[in-house]
N, C-alpha and C positions, 0 to 999 in steps of 0.2 A: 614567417614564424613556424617553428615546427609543433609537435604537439604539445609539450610539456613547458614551452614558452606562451600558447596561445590560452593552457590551461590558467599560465599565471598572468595572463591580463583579464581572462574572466573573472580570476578571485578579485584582484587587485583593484578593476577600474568599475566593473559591477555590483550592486549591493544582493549580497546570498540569502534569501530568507533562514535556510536552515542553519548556518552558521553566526548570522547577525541579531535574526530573529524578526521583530515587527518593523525596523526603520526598514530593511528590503522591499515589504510590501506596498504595491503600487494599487491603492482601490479605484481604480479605474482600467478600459479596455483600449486605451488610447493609442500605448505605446506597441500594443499588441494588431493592434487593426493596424497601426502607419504601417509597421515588417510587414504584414499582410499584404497591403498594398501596394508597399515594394519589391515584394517577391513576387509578384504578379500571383496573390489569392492560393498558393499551392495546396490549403484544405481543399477547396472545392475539385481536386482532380484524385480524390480517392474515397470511397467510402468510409465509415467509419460507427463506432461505437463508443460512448460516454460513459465514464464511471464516475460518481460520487460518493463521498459519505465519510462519517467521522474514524472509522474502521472497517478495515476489509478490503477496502477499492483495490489494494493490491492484488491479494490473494482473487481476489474475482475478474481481476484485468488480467491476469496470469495466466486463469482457468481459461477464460473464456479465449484469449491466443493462442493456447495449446490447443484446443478442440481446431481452431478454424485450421488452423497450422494443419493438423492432423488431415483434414479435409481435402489438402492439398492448398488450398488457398493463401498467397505470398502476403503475409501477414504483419504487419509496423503493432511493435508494442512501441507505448511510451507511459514510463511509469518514474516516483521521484520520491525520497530523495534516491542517491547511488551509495551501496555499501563504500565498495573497493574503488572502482572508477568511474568518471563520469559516463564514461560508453554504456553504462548501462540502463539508465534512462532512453535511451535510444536503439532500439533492437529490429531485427528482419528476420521472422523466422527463426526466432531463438539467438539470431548473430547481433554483434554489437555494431555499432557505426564504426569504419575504419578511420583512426586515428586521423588520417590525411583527407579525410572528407572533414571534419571538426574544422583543422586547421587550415582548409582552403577555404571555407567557406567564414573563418570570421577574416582572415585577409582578405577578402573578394569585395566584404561589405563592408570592413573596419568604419571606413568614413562615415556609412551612415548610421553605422552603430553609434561612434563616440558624437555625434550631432543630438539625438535624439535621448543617449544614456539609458535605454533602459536597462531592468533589473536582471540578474544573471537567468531568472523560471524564464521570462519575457523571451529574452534571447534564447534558451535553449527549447522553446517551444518552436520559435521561429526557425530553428535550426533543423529542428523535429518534421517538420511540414513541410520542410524543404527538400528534405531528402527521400522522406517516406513518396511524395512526389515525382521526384527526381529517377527513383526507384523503379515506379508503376504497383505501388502494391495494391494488390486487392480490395484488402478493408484494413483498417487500423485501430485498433482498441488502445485508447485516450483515459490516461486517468488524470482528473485532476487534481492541481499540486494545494491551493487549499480554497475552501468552501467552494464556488458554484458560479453565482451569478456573477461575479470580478473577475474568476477565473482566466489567465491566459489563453487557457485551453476554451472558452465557450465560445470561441468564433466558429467551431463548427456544426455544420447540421446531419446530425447524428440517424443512421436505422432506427434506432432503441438508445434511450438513454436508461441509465440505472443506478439508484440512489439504496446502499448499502443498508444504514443505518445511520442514526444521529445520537451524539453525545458533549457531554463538557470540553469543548477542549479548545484551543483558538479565541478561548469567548472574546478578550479584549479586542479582536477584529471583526470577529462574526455576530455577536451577540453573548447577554448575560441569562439567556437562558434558550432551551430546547427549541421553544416554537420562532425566536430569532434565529435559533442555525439552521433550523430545517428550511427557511425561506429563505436564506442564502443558497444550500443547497441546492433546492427547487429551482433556481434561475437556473438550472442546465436543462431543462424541460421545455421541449421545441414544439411550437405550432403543430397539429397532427402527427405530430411522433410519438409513438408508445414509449410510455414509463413503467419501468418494473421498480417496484417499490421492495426492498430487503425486510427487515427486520419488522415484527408485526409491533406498533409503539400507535396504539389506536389514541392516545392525549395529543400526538402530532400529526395523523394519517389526512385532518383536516386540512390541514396547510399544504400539503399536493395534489389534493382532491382540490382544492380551490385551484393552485395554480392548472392542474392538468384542465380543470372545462374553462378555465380564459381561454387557453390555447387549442381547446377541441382536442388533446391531448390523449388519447386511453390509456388508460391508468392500470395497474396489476398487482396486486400483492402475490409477493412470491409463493407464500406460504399455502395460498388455497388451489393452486397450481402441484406445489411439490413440498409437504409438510415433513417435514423429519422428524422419522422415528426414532433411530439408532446409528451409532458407530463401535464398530468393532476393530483393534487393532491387532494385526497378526504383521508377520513377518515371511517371506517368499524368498526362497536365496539368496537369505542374508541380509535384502533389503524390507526396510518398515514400511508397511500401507496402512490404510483403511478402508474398510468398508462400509458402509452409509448406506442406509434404506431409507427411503422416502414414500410416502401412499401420495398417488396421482388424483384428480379433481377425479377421474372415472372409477375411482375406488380400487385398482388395481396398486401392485406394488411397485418401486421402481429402487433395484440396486445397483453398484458401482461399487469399484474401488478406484483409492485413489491415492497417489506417496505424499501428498501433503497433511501434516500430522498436527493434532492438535482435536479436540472434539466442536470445541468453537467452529472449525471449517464448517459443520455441516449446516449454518446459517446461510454460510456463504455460498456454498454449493447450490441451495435452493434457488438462491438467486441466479444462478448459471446455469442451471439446470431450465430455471421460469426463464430466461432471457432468450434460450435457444426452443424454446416453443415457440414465442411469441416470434420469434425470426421465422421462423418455420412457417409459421400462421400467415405472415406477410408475403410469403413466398419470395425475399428477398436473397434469404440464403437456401443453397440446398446444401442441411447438414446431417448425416444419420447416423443413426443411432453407437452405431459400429464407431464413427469418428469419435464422437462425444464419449463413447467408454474408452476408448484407447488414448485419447485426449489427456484426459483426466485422471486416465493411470499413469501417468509420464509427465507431467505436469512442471516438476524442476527440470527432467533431460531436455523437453520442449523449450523451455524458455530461460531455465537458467536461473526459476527462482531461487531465492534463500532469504532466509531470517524470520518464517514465522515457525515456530516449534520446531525448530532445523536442527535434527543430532549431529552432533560434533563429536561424538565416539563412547566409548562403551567401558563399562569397569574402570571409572567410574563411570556412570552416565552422564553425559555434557549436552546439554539442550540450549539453546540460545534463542532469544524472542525479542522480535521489535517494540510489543506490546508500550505503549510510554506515554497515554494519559489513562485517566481514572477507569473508562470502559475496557479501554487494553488489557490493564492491568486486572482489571477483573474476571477479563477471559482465561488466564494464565495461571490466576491463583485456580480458580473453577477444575484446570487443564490437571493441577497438580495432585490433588484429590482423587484424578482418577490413578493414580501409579502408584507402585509400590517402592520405597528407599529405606534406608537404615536413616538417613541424617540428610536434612537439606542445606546444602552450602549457596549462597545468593550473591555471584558478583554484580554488583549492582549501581548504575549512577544514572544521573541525571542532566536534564539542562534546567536553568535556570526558568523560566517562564513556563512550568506547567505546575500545575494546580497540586505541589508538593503535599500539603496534609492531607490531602484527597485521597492520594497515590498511596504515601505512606500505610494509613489507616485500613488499606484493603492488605498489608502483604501479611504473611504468616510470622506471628512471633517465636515460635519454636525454632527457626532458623538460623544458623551461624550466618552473618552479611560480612561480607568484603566491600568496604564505601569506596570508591573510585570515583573521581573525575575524566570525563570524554575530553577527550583534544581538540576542543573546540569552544571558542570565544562566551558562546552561551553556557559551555559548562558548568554547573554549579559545584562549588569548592567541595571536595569530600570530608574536612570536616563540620561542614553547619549541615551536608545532608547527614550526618552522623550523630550529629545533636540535635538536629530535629526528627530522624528516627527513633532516636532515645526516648523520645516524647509518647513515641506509641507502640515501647516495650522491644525496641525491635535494635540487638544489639551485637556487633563487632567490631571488625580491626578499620581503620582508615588507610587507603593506599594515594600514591599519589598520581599513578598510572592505574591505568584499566590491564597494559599488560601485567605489573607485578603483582595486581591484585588478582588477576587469572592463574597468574604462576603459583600464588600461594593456595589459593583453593582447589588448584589438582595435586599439589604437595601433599596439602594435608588429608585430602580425602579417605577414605576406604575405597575397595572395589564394589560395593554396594550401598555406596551412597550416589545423590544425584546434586551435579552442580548446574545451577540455573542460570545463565549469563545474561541481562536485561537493563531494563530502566530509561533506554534511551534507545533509538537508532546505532547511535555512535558508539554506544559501547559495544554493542554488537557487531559492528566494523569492525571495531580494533580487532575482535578476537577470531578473524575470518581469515582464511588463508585466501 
């Protein structure tokens, strides 16, 4: 099979979470340990780092590869879902997996793939491990695809693990409330392995406090390590940064810039900033200082990120956000407040299975919406998000693409208006070159 044949018997013969939704999901480590053990175990032949959380794990799996990256250290991201292509769950050093590595290796193993049937995460985790293996890289920072303890991904044993934040989202798999997802989470928290904990949510900090001393575990809240004070957004040759001060547990100050934009980062920063102490402390890594600033100013050229507060161009202003349950989206409205426009244009859509009045209820009603549906199965139809927008003042046109709903919102614009492209993952694809 070549590439674009091998792609279509992953859609075809495996179940996708992100496209299908919860029948993909496999709650058990079953089918993940057997690839393991028929790959001959290829996590245990590299180091590595663990990311969780209900928000973030991206942008902080990102950070933290760029820095090592920078370091010199041959570096395996794996992060999900993929805007554009699948190679991008799969990266070395910022590069994608080559197409013909994908498509050798499910020919290689077809038979015990279709034996076993696992899920498409399953398989491409296993595909992930194989190559980053295969490779010889360094270390590999691992995000996982959803909650923790079921996770594909928690077959391995991680320097540091790091648990972002926790929020609504997933609950029909993870739980119907906070202190249910945070212990799903917490199952990526490994016997004597340090945990840096993100966001300070002291109703839940007991539930990893408990898991971390089962497991002897030391435990870290980012925040008393590296508390954020401020970001400041400027521009350097044309390109957008920020810059973020932080004050250090020794009362001294700690600044950076960084091209990942949004004010929300600086949550996440902390955590990347506390993770490479704690690396530091262990003497597992040698990372300095010089890396980690240069890391993190370069942060999309390092790796290739996009889609969290990613400019898509200027007059109008075009920002696009993965942001797509209720905490996302709360970072985003938070983000929009701090900028200046004439008029907010919102193309906007959704999938079906996230917690819609939730989402709805936080967006601005002052806003002109473009309702779109994502090209994809879980889609939800743009006109019931459009009448269920209705419901909380918040009103426009119905499109039946995300692209001609993007087409009419740059139409219409002024040069001093800002259009917000969001709601889902997928609608943020479609509008990505």
């Amino acid at each position: 099979m070549n590439y674009n044949e091998t792609l279509g018997y992953l859609h075809s013969r495996l179940p996708m979470f992100h496209r299908i939704g919860p029948a993909a999901y496999k709650a058990n480590l079953d089918n993940s340990l057997a690839l393991s053990h028929y790959l001959g175990k290829p996590e245990t032949n590299f180091r590595s780092i663990h990311i969780a959380g209900t928000n973030g794990k991206g942008s902080v799996s990102n950070m933290i590869a760029s820095v090592l990256q920078q370091q010199g250290y041959k570096t395996g991201l794996a992060t999900s879902p993929h805007l554009k292509d699948f190679r991008e769950r799969i990266r070395i050093n910022g590069k994608m997996i080559p197409k013909h590595e994908v498509s050798d290796f499910v020919s290689k193993h077809r038979q015990f793939i279709d034996r076993i049937q696992p899920s498409f995460f399953e398989l491409t985790i296993a595909l992930t491990f194989d190559f980053f293996a295969c490779e010889k890289v360094d270390v590999a920072v691992i995000e996982t695809g959803l909650g923790g303890r079921l996770d594909s991904t928690n077959i391995i044993k991680p320097e540091v693990s790091v648990i972002t934040n926790i929020g609504m989202d997933h609950m029909n798999l993870l739980g119907d409330t906070l202190e249910k997802i945070a212990g799903e989470k917490a199952g990526i928290i490994k016997a004597s392995t340090p945990v840096v904990i993100g966001r300070s949510q002291p109703e839940i900090f007991h539930v990893f406090e408990r898991k971390a001393n089962e497991l002897n575990a030391p435990i870290y809240k980012a925040n008393d390590l590296f508390k954020p004070e401020s970001a400041r957004y400027f521009e350097n040759a044309g390109r957008p940064f920020q810059e973020m001060q932080f004050s250090r547990s020794n009362g001294s100050m700690f600044t950076l810039q960084t091209d990942l934009l949004g004010k929300y980062q600086l949550e996440n920063m902390a955590s990347v900033l506390a993770t490479f102490e704690i690396l530091s402390q262990s003497g597992h890594f040698a990372v300095s200082e010089l890396s980690i600033l240069e890391g993190l100013s370069k942060v999309n050229l390092n790796t290739g990120f996009k889609g969290r507060w990613f400019q898509l161009g200027k007059c109008p202003s075009i920002i696009c956000d993965t942001g797509h349950n209720a905490d996302g989206i709360r970072m985003v409205v938070s983000q929009l407040k701090q900028i200046k426009f004439k008029s907010l244009r919102m193309v906007f859509g959704m999938v079906d299975d996230k917690d819609i009045e939730g989402i709805l209820s936080l967006l601005p009603s002052d806003a002109v919406y473009y309702f779109c549906k994502p090209n994809v199965p879980r889609g939800l139809d743009q006109n019931i998000l459009a009448s269920e927008a209705a419901r909380f003042a918040l009103h426009g046109r119905v499109f039946e693409s995300v692209k001609k709903a993007f087409v009419r919102a740059k139409k219409e614009a002024a040069q001093d208006d800002l259009i917000l492209v969001g709601g889902s993952t997928f609608v943020v694809a479609e509008v990505l070159k």
